[in-house]
Biopython code that builds the backbone (N, CA, C, O; Angstrom):
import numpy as np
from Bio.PDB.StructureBuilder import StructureBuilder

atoms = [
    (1, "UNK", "N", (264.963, -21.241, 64.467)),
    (1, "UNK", "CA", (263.656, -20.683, 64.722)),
    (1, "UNK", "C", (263.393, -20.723, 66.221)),
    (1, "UNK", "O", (263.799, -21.661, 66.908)),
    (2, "UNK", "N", (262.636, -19.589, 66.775)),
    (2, "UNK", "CA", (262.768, -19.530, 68.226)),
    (2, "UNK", "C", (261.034, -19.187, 67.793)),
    (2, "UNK", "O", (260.371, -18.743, 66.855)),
    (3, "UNK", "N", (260.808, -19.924, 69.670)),
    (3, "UNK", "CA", (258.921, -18.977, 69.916)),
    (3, "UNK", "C", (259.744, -18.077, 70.887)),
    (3, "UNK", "O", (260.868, -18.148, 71.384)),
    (4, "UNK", "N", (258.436, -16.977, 70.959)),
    (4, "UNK", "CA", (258.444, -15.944, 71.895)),
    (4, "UNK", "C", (257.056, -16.041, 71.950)),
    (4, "UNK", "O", (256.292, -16.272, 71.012)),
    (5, "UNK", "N", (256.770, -15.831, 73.208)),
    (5, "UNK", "CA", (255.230, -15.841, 73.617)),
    (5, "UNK", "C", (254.752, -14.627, 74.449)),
    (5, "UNK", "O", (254.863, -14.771, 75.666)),
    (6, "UNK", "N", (254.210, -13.384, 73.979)),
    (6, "UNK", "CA", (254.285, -12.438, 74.368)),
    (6, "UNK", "C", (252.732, -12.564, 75.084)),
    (6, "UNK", "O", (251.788, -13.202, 74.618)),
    (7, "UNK", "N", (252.749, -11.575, 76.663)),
    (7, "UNK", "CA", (252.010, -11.370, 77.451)),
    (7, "UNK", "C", (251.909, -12.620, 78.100)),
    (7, "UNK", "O", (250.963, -12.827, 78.860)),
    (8, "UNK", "N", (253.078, -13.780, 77.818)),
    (8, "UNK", "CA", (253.113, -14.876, 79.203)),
    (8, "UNK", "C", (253.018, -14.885, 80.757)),
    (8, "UNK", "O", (252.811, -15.681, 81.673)),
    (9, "UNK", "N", (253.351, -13.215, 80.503)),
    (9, "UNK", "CA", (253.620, -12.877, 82.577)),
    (9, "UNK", "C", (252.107, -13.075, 83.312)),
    (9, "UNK", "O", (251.999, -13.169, 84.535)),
    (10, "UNK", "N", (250.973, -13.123, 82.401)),
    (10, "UNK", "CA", (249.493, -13.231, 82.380)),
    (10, "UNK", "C", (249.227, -14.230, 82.812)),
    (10, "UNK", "O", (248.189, -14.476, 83.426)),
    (11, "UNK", "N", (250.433, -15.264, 82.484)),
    (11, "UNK", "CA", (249.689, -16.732, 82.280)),
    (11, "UNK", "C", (249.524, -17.729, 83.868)),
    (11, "UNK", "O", (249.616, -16.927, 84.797)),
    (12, "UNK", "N", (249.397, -18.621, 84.199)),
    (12, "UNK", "CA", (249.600, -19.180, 85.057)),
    (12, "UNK", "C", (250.803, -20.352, 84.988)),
    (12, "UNK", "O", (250.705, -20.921, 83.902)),
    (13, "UNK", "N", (251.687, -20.791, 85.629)),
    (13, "UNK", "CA", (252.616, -21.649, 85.266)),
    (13, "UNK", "C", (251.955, -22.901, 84.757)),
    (13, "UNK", "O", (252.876, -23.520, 84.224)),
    (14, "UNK", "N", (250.872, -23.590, 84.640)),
    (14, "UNK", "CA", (250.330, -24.754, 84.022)),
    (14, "UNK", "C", (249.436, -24.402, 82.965)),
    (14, "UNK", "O", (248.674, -25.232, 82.468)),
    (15, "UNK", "N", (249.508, -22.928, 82.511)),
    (15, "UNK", "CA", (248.885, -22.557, 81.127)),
    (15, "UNK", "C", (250.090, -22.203, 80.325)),
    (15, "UNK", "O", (250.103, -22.579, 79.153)),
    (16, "UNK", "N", (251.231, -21.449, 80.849)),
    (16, "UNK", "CA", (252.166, -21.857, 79.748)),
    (16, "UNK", "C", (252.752, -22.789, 79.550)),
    (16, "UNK", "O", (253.299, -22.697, 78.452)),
    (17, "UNK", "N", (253.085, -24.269, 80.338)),
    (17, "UNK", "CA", (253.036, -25.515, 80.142)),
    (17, "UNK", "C", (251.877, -25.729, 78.854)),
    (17, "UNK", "O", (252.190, -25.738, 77.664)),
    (18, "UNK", "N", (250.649, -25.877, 79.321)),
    (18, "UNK", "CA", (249.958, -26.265, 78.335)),
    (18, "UNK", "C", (250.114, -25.710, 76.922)),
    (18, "UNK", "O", (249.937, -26.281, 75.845)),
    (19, "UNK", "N", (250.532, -24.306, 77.221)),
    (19, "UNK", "CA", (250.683, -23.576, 75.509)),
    (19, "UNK", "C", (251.555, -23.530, 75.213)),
    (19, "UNK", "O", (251.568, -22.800, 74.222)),
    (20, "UNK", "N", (253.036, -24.079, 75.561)),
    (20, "UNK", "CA", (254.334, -24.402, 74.831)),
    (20, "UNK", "C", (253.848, -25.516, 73.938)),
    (20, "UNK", "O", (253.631, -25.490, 72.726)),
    (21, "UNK", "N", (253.732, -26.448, 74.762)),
    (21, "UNK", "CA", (253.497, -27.997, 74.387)),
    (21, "UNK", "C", (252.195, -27.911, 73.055)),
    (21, "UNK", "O", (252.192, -28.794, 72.197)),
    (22, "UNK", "N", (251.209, -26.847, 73.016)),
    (22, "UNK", "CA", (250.303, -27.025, 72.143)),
    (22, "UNK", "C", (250.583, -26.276, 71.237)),
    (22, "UNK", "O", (249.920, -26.539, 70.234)),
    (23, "UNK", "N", (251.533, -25.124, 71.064)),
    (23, "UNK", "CA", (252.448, -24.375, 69.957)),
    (23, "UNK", "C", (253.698, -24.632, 69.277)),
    (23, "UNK", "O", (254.237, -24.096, 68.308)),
    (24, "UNK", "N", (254.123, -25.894, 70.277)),
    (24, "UNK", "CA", (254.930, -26.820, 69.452)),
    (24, "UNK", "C", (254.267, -28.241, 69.056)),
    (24, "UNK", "O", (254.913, -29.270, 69.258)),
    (25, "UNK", "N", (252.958, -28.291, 68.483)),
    (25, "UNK", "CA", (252.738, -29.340, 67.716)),
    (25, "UNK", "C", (252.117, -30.354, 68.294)),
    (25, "UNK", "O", (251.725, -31.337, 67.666)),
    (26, "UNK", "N", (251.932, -30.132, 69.990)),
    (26, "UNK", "CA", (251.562, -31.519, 70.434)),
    (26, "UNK", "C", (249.413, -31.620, 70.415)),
    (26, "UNK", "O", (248.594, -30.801, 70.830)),
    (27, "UNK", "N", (249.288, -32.481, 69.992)),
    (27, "UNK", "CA", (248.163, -32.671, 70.466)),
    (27, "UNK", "C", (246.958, -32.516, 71.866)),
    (27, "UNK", "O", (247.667, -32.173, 72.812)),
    (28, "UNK", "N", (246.106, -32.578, 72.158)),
    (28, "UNK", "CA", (245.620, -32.043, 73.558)),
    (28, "UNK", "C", (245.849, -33.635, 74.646)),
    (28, "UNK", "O", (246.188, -33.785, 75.820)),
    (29, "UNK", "N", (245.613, -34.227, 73.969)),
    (29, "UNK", "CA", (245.931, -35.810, 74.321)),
    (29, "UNK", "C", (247.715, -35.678, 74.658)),
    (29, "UNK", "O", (248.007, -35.659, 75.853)),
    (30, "UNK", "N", (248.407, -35.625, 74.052)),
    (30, "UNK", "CA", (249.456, -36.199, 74.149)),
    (30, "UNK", "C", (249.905, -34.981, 75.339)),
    (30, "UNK", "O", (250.506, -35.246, 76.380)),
    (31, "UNK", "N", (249.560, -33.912, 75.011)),
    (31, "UNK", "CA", (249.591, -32.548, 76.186)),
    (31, "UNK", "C", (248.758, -33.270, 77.366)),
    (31, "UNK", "O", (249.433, -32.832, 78.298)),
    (32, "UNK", "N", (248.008, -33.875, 77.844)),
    (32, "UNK", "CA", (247.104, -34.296, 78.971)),
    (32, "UNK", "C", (248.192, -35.404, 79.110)),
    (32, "UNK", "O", (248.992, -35.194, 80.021)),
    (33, "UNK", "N", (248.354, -36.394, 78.478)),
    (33, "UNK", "CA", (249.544, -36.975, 79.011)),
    (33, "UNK", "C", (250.828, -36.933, 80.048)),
    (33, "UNK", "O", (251.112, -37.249, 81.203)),
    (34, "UNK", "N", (251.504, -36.244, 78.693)),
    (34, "UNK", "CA", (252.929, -35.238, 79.613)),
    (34, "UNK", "C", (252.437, -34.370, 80.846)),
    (34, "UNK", "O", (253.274, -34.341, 81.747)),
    (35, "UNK", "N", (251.442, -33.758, 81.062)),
    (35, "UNK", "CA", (251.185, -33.336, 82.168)),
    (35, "UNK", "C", (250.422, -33.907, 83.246)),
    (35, "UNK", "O", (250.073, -33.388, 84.306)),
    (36, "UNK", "N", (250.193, -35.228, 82.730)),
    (36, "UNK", "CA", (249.537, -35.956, 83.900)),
    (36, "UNK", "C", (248.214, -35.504, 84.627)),
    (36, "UNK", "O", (248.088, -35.448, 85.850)),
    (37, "UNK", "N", (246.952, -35.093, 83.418)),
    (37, "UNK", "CA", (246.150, -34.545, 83.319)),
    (37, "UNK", "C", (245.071, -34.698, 82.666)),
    (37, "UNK", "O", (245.383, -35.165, 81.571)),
    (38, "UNK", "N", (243.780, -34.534, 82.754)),
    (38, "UNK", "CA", (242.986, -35.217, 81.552)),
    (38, "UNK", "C", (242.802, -34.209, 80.451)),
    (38, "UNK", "O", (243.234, -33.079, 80.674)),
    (39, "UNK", "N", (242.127, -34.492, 79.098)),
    (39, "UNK", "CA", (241.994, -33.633, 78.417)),
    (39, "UNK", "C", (241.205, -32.313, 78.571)),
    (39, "UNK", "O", (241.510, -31.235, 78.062)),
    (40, "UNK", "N", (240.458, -32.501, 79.123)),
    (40, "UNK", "CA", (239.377, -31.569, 79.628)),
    (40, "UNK", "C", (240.179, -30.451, 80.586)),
    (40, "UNK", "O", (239.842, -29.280, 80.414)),
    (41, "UNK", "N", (240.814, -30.619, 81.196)),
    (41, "UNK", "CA", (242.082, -30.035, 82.117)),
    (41, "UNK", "C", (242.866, -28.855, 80.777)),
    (41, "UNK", "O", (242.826, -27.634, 80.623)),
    (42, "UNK", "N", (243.602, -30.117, 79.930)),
    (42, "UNK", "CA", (244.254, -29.630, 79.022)),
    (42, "UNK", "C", (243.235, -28.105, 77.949)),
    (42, "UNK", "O", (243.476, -26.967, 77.548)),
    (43, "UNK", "N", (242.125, -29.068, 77.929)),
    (43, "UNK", "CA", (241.057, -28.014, 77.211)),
    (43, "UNK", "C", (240.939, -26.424, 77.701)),
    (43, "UNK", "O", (241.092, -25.365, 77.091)),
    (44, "UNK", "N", (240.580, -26.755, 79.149)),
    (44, "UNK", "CA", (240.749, -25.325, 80.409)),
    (44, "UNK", "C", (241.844, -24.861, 80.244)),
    (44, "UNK", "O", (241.866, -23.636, 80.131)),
    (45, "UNK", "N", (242.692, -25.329, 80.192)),
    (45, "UNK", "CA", (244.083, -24.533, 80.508)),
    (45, "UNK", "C", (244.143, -23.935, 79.255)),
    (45, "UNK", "O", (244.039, -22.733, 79.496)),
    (46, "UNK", "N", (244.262, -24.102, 77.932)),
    (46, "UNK", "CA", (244.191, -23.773, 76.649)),
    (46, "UNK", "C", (243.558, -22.388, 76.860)),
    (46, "UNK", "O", (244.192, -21.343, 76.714)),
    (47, "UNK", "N", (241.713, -22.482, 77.366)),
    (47, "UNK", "CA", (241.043, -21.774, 77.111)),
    (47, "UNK", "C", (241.437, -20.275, 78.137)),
    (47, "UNK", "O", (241.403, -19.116, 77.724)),
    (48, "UNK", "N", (241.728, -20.637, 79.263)),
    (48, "UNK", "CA", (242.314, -20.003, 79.897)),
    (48, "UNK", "C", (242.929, -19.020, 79.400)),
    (48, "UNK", "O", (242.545, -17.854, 79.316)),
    (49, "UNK", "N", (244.219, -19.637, 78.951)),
    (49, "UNK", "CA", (245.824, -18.813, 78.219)),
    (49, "UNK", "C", (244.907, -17.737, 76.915)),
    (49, "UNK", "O", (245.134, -16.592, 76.525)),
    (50, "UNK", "N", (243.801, -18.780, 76.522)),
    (50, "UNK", "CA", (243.445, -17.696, 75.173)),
    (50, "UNK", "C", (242.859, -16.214, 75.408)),
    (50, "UNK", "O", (242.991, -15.139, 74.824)),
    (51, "UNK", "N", (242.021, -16.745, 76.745)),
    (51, "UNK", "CA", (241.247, -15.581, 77.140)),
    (51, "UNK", "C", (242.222, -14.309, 77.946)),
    (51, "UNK", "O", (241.886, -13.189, 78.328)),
    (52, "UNK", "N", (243.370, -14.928, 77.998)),
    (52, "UNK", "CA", (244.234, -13.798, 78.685)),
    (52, "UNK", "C", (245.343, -12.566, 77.915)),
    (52, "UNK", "O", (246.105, -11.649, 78.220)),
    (53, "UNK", "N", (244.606, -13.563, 76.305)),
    (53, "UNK", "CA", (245.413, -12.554, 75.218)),
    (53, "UNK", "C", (247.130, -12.665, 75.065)),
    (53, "UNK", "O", (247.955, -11.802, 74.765)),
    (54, "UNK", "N", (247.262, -13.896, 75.356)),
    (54, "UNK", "CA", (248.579, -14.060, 74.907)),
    (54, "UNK", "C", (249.240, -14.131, 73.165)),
    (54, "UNK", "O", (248.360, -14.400, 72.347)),
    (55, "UNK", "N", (250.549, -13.935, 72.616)),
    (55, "UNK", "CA", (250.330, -14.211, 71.658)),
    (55, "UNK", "C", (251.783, -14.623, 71.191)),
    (55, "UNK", "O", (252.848, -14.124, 71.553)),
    (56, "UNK", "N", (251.544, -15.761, 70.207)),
    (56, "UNK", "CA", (253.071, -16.731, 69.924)),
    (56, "UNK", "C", (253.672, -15.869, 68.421)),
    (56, "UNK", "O", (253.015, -15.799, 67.382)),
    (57, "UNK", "N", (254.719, -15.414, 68.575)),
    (57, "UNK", "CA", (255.549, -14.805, 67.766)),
    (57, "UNK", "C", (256.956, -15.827, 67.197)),
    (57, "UNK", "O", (257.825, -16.174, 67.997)),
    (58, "UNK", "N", (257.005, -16.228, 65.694)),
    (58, "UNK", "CA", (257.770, -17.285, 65.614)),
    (58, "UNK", "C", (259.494, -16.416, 64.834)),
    (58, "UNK", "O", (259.637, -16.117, 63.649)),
    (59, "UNK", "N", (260.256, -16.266, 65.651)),
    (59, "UNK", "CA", (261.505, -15.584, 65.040)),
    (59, "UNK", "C", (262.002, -16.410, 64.382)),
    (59, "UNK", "O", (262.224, -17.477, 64.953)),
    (60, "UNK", "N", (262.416, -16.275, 62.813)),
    (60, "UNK", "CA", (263.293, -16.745, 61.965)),
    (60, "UNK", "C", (264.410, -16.557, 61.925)),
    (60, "UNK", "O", (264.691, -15.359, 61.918)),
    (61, "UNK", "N", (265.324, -17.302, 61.891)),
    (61, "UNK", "CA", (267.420, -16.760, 61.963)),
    (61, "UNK", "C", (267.303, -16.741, 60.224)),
    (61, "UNK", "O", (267.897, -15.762, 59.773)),
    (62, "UNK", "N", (266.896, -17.296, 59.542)),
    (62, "UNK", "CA", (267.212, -17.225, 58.126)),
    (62, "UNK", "C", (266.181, -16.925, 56.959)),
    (62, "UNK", "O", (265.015, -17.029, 57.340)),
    (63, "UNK", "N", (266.344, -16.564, 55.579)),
    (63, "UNK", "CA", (265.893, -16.047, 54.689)),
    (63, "UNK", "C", (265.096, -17.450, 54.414)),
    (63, "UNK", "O", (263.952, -17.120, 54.099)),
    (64, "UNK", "N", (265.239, -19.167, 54.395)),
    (64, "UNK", "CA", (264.346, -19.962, 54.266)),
    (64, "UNK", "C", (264.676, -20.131, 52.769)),
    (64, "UNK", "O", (263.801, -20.518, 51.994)),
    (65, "UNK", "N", (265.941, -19.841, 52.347)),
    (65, "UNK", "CA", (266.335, -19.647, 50.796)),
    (65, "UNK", "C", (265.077, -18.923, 49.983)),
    (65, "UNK", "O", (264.889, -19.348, 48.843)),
    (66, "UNK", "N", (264.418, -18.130, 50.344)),
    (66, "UNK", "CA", (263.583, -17.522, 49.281)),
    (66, "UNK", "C", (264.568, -15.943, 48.503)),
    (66, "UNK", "O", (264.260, -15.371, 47.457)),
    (67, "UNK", "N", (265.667, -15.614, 49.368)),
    (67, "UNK", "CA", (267.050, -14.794, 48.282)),
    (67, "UNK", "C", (267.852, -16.353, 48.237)),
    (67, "UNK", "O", (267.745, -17.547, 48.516)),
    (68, "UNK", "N", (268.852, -15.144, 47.567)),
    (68, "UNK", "CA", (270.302, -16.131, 47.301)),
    (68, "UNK", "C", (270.699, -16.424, 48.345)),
    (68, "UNK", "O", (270.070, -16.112, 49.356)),
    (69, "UNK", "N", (271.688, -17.006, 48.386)),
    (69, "UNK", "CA", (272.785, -17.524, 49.332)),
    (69, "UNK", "C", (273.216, -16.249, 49.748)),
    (69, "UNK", "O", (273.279, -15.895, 50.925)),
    (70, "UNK", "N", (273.551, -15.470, 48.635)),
    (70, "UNK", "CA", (274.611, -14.052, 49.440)),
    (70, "UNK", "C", (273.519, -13.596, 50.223)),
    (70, "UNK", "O", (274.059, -13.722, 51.322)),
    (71, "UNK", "N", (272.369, -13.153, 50.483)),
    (71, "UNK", "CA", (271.617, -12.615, 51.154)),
    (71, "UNK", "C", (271.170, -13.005, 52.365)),
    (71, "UNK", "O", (270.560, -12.333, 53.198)),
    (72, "UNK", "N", (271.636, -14.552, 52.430)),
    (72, "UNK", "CA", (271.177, -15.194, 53.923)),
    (72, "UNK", "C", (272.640, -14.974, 54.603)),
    (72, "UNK", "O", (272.696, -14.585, 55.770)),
    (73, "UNK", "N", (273.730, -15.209, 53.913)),
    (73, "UNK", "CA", (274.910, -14.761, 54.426)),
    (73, "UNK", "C", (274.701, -13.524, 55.180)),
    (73, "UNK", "O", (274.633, -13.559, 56.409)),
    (74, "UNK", "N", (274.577, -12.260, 54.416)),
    (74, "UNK", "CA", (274.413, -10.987, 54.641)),
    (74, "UNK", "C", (273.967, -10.789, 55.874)),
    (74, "UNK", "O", (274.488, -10.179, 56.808)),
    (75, "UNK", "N", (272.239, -11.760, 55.747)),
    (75, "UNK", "CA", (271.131, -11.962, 57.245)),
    (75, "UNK", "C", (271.485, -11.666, 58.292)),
    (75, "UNK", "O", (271.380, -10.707, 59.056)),
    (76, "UNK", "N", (272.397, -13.594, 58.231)),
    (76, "UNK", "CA", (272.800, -13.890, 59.522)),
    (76, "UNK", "C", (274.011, -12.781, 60.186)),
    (76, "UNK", "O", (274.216, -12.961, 61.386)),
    (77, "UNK", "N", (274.722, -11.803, 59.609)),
    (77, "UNK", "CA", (275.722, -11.082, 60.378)),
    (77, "UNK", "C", (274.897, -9.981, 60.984)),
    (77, "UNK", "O", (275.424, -9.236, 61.811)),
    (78, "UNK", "N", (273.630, -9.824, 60.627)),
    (78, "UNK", "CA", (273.060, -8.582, 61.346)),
    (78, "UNK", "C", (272.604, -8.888, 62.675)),
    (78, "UNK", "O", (272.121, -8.003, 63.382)),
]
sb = StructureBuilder()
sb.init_structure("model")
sb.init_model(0)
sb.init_chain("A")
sb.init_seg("    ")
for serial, (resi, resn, name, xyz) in enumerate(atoms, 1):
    if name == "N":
        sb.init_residue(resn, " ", resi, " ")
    sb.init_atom(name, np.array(xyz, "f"), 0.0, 1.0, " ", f" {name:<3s}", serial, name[0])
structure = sb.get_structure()
């Protein structure tokens, strides 16, 4: 599984910091952390990235077994 984060070229380099880290799961705390920042920082930067219309697209490599086996086979050669 891959992100793609479309209309990032928008962003500022410490708003897509902040919106990797908050689209992979992290909290705004633990994001103010790793960036050595307070939450309120973290909050702005968030609000920022939102208002600039970015948007996280999650690519799947596989079927997630919802076919058979032959069909994820099939998938992955395309």
């Amino acid at each position: 599984m891959k992100l793609e984060i479309r209309g990032a070229e928008k962003l500022s380099f410490r708003e897509k910091q902040a919106v990797i880290l908050k689209e992979t799961g992290h909290s705004n705390e633990a994001i103010a952390k790793r960036m050595g920042v307070n939450t309120a920082t973290v909050a702005t930067l968030l609000s920022r990235a939102r208002s600039k219309g970015y948007e996280v697209v999650i690519i799947i490599s596989t079927t997630l077994g919802i076919y058979g086996a032959e069909n994820e086979e099939n998938e992955e050669e395309v």
